[in-house]
N, C-alpha and C positions, 0 to 999 in steps of 0.2 A: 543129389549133390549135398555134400554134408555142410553147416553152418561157415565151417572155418573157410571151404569152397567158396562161398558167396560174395563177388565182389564188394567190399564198402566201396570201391571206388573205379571208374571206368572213364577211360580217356579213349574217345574211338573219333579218329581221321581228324586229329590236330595240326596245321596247319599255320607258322607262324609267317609271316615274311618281313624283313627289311629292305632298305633300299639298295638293291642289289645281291642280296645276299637270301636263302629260301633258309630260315634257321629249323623250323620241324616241318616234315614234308609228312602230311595224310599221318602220323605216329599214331598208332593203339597202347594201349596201356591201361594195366588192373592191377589192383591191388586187393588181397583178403585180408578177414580178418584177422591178427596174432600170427601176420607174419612179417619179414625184412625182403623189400624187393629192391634186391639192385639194379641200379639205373649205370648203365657202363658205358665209356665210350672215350673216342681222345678227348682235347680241348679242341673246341666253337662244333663237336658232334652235333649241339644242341640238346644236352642232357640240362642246364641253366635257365636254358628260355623255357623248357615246355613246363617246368616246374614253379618258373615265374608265369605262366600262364595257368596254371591250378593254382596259386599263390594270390591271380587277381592282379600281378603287377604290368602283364599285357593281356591284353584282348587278343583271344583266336582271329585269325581270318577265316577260318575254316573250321567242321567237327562241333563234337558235342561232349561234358563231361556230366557224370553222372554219381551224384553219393546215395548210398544204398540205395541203387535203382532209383532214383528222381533224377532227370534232369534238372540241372541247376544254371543258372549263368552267376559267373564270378566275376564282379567288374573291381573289384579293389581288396587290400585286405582283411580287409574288415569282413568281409563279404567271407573270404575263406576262414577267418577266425571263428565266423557263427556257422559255419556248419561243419565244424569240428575240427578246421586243416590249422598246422601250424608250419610254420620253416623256420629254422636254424643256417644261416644264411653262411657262406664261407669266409666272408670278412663280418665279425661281429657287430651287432647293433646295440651297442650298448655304451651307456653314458659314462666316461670312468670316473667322475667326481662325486656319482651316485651312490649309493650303499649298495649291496647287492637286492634286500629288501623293495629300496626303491627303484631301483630298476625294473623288477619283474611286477610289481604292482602297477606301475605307470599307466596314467590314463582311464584306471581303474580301482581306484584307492579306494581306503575306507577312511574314510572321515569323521571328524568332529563337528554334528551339527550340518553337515555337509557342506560344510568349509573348509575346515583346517585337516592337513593329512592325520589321522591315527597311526603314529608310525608305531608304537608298538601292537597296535592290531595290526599292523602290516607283518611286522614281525612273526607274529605267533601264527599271520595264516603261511608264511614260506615257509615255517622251521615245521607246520603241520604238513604239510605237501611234499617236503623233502624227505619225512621219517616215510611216510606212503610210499615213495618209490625210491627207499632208501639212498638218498644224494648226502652227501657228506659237506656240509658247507656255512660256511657264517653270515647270517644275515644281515650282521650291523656291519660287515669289512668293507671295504671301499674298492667298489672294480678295481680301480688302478692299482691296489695294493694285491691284485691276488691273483694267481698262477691263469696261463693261457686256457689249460686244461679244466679251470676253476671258473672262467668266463665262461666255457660252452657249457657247462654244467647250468650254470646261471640262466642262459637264452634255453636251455631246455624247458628247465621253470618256468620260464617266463609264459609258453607255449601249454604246459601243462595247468598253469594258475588260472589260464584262458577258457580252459575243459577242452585243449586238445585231443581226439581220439587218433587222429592221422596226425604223424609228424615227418616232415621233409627234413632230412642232413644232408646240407650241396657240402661235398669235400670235409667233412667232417674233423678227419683225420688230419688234415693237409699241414695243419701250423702244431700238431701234439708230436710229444715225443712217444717213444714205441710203447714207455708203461703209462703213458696218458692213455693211448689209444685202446692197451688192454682193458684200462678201466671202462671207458667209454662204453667195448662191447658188454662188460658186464651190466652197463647199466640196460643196456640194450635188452639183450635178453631179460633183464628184470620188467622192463615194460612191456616186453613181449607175453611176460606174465600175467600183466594185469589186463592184458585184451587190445594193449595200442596196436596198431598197424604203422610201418616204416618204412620207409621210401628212402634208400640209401646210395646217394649220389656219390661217386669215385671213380678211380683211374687204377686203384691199388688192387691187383688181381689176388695178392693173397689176402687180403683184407676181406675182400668179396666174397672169394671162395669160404673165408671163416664165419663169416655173418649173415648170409643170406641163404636165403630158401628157393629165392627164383633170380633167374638174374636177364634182364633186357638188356640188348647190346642194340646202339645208335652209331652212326656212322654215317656224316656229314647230312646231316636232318633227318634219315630213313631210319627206322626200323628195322634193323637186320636179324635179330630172331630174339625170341624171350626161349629159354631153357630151364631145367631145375638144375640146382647146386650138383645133387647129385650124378655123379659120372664126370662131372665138367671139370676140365685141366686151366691151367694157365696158360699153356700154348694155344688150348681152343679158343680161350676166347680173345689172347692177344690178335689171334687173326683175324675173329669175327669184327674186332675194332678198328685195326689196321686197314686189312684186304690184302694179308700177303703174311707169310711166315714174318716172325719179328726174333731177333735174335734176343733172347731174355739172359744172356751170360757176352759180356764183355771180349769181342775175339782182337786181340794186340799181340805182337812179338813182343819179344823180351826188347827191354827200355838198354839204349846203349849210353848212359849219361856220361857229358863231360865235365865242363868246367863248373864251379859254383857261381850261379846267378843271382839268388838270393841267400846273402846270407844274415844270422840274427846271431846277437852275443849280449847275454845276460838281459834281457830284456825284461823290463818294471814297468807297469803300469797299473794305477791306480783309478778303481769303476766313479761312477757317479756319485756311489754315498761314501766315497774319501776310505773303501777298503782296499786290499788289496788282490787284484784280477789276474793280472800276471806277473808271477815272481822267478824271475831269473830264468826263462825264456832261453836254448841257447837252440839253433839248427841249421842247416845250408838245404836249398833245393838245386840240384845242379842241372841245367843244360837237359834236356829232352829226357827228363825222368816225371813222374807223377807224385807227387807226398802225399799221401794222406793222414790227415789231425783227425783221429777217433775221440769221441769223449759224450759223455753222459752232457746234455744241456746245460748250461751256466756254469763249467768248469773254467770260463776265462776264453772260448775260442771266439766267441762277438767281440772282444775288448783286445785280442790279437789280431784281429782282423781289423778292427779300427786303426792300431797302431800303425801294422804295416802300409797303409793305405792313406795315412794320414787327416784322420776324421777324428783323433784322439789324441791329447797330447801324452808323451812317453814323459816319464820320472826318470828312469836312465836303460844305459845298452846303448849300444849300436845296431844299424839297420844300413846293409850294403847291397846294391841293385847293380850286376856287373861288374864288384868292385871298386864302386864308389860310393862314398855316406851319404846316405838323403835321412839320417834322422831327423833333421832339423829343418827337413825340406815342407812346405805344402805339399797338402793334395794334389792343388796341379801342374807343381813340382815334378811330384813321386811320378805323376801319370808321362809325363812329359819325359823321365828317368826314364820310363817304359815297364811301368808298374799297371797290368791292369786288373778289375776288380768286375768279378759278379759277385754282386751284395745280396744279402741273405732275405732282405726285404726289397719286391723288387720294384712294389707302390714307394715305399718311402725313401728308399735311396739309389735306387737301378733308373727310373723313369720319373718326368713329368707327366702327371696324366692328363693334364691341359695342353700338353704340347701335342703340335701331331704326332705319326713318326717320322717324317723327315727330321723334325726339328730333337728329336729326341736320336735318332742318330748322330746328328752333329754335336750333340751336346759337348763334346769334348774338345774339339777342332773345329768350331766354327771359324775360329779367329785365322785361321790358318788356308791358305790357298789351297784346293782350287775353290774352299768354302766359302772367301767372300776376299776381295781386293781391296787395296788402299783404303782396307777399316769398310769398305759396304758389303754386310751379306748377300751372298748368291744365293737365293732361295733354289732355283732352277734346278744348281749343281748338288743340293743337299735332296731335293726330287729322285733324281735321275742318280744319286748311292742311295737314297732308301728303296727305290724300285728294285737295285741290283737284290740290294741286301736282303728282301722282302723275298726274290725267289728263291735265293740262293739254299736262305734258312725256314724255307717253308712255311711262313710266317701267312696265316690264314684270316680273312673275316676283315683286311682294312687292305688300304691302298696309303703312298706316303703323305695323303693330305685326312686321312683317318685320325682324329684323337687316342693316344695311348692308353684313355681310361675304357674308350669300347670296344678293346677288345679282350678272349679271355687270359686266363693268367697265363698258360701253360704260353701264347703266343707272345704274351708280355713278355715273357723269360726270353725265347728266342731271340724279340731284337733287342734286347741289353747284352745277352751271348754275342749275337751278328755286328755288333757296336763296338765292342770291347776285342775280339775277334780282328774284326778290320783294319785296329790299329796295330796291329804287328809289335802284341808288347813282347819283352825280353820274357817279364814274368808275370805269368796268369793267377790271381790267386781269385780261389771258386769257394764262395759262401755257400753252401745249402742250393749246389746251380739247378736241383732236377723237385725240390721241393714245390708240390702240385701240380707236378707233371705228369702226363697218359704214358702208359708203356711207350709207344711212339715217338714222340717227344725224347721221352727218355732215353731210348737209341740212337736218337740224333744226336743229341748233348754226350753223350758216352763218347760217341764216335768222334766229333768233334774235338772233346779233350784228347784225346791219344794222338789225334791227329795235329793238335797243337803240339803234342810231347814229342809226336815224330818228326816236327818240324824243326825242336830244336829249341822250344823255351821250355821253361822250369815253371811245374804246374804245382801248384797247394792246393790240396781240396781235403774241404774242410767239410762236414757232412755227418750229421746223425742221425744216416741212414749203415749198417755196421757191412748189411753185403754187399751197396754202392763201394765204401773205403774198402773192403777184401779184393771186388773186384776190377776196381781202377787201378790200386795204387802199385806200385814199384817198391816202396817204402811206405812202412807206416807208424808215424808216428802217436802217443797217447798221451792224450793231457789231464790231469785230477787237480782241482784246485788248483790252478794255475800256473802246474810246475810239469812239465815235460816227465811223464815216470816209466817209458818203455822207449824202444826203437825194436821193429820188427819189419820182417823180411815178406814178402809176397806168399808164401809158407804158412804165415800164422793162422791156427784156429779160432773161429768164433770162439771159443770157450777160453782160450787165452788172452784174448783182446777182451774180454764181458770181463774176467777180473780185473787186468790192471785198470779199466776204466770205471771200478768202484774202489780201488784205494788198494789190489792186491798186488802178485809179483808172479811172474812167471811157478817160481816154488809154489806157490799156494795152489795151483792146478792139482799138479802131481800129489 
């Protein structure tokens, strides 16, 4: 067996349990060295937990793990930082009022006197760590001040500053846009250079297929096969994860739309730093069709989706729901018009995560019968719809007295979709609805939406994801800097839609 053969790392009959729930059943799992092993599976597979259990942040119940041949026990993080392991977590850990400097030094500074921080020793050891495995990044900028794609670069540091040899990415990808992500694998494979070993958590099959060397497939706690890259399809392993063919292309009749349900006319709005986000806005979604808004990240589609929804206020334009203005309506107004909304963030504005789910299905109509009478909530009645709702949308890992913070995201999305869904809005408008979602998932949510369009409301989906918008939409429209610069037909190519959404025009293909 040759060196790179040699497990660094060995997970044999891991075993997690919750109360009620078996999250890793009996899982094996290896990694070598100077390779990328994908960890694949839906959401609550338990690809999360077994890696917060080589992480330290549960205790097995069961099983043994093992770094280069020793068994080890791993009771906290710490524990896995000294023997080499790091995670990069899928919601970031990191301070945003911190420099990037002080972030990744944390807890580990260098000091004056062994008191006071040396922040320019801090400085000169990230800007040395970063040229090592070539990271592109400013040490004195402030988290808050720097790109999404700029944070994980940062928590990567942070793991390497550490002498990580093993690094864990749960969903890595999930919050990047598609050239964050290509950067990301470059960086990848550069540490694959220098001898790291990678543990690469995802749902994205071609992601997988592009950066991994072996890939594990999990499926509701079990272990269902480790393979090599090579030979392996998308379709094989959609169903290694599922348990059943998974349709990976969108199957819908052609959209019969009628009348206009939402329509927008000249629409301004103005971002947080008093620029301008959306300029002159104008578009209709009618009646049982699907829209899709393409566009490169921060062209203005979060600050139109604010508008429409009412989370922002408009400078001018009009906004009509059925034909009637609710510019100058509320939110719970707009919702009430029959305006509904999957938001793009679905911790910060889709859910409470201290609410259960009952109480986060109601969130919208609790006030409203059969929710609660003469002003008292009916807990019972908000029960017995999150139990519907819970089977309806396949909603895994809770029951409707579960906390919305424990469970995983891709189930999170489900009952904000199951929520919003429910109320029988006119007009659907879809944030980013499948972002960190399993293939699975994601065919539910597909289906779902057509199945709203074939109902007969007017769907916006909004998405920078470019073969999600190809293969949803009915219409598609493109937004650059804030201004609407295309309308295209269900016809258009990738390679048409990739210009107009850097500033070009159908002529510039040709």
């Amino acid at each position: 067996m040759s060196a790179a053969d040699v497990p660094v790392l060995e997970m044999q009959g891991i075993t997690k349990r919750f109360p009620g729930v078996v999250a890793n059943d009996g899982v094996d799992f290896d990694l070598r060295r100077g390779e990328v092993h994908a960890l694949l599976g839906e959401n609550g597979a338990g690809k999360s937990t077994l890696m917060n259990v080589l992480y330290g942040l549960y205790g097995p119940d069961e099983g043994e793990i093992r770094v280069k041949g020793k068994a080890v026990s791993i009771r906290s993080p710490k524990d896995a930082i000294d023997l080499g392991i790091g995670m990069v977590h899928q919601h970031f850990m990191l301070i945003p009022v911190m420099t990037v400097a002080e972030n990744i030094v944390l807890a580990i500074e260098p000091t004056h006197a062994k008191v006071l921080l040396d922040y320019d020793a801090a400085v000169k050891r990230v800007e040395q760590i970063a040229r090592t495995f070539h990271f592109a990044i400013d040490p004195r900028a402030r988290v808050e001040n720097i790109s999404v794609g700029q944070q994980q670069r940062v928590e990567i540091l942070k793991a390497l500053y550490r002498g990580a040899e093993i690094l864990i990415l749960d969903e890595p990808t999930g919050v990047l846009t598609p050239q964050e992500a290509k950067e990301l694998f470059g960086i990848l494979r550069s540490l694959i250079r220098e001898g790291m070993s990678v543990i690469f958590i995802s749902h994205k099959l071609h992601e997988v297929l592009d950066i991994a060397d072996r890939v594990t497939v999990l499926r509701r706690g079990k272990q269902i096969e480790t393979l090599p890259r090579e030979g392996a399809t998308q379709a094989q392993l959609a169903k290694l994860m599922v348990g059943r063919e998974v349709l990976l292309r969108v199957d819908k009749k052609p959209a019969e739309p009628g009348e206009p349900l939402l329509q927008v006319e000249d629409l301004q709005v103005i971002d947080e730093r008093g620029l301008p986000a959306v300029q002159g806005v104008s578009f209709d979604v009618r009646a049982g069709e699907i829209v899709g808004l393409a566009g490169v990240d921060g062209n203005g589609q979060t600050e139109l989706i604010d508008a429409l929804t009412g989370l922002t206020r408009i400078e001018s334009g009009i906004i009509r729901v059925g034909g009637h203005d609710v510019t100058r309506d509320s939110a719970r107004e707009r919702l009430d018009e029959g305006i509904g909304h999957i938001p793009e963030d679905r911790q910060r504005r889709g859910l409470v995560l201290d609410f259960t789910l009952a109480e986060n299905v109601g969130l919208h109509d609790y006030r409203k019968e059969p929710n609660s009478r003469f002003g008292w909530l009916r807990p019972s009645r908000l029960i017995a719809l999150a139990r519907r709702l819970l089977k309806e949308f396949d909603v895994r890992g809770g029951t409707p007295t579960t906390l919305a913070s424990a469970l995983s995201g891709g189930n999170q999305q489900k009952v904000v979709i199951a929520r919003e869904v429910e109320r029988d809005p006119r007009v659907l408008v879809a944030g980013q609805p499948t972002r960190g979602l399993d293939v699975g998932a994601i065919e539910f949510v597909h289906r779902r939406l057509v199945e709203e369009r074939d109902e007969g409301r007017a769907v916006l989906l909004v998405s920078l994801e470019l073969e999600e918008i190809m293969s949803l939409s009915d219409r598609i429209l493109v937004i650059f800097e804030g201004q609407i610069v295309g309308e295209y037909g269900a016809d258009v190519t990738e390679e048409e839609l990739g210009v107009a959404m850097t500033g070009g025009t159908r002529e510039a293909v040709a």
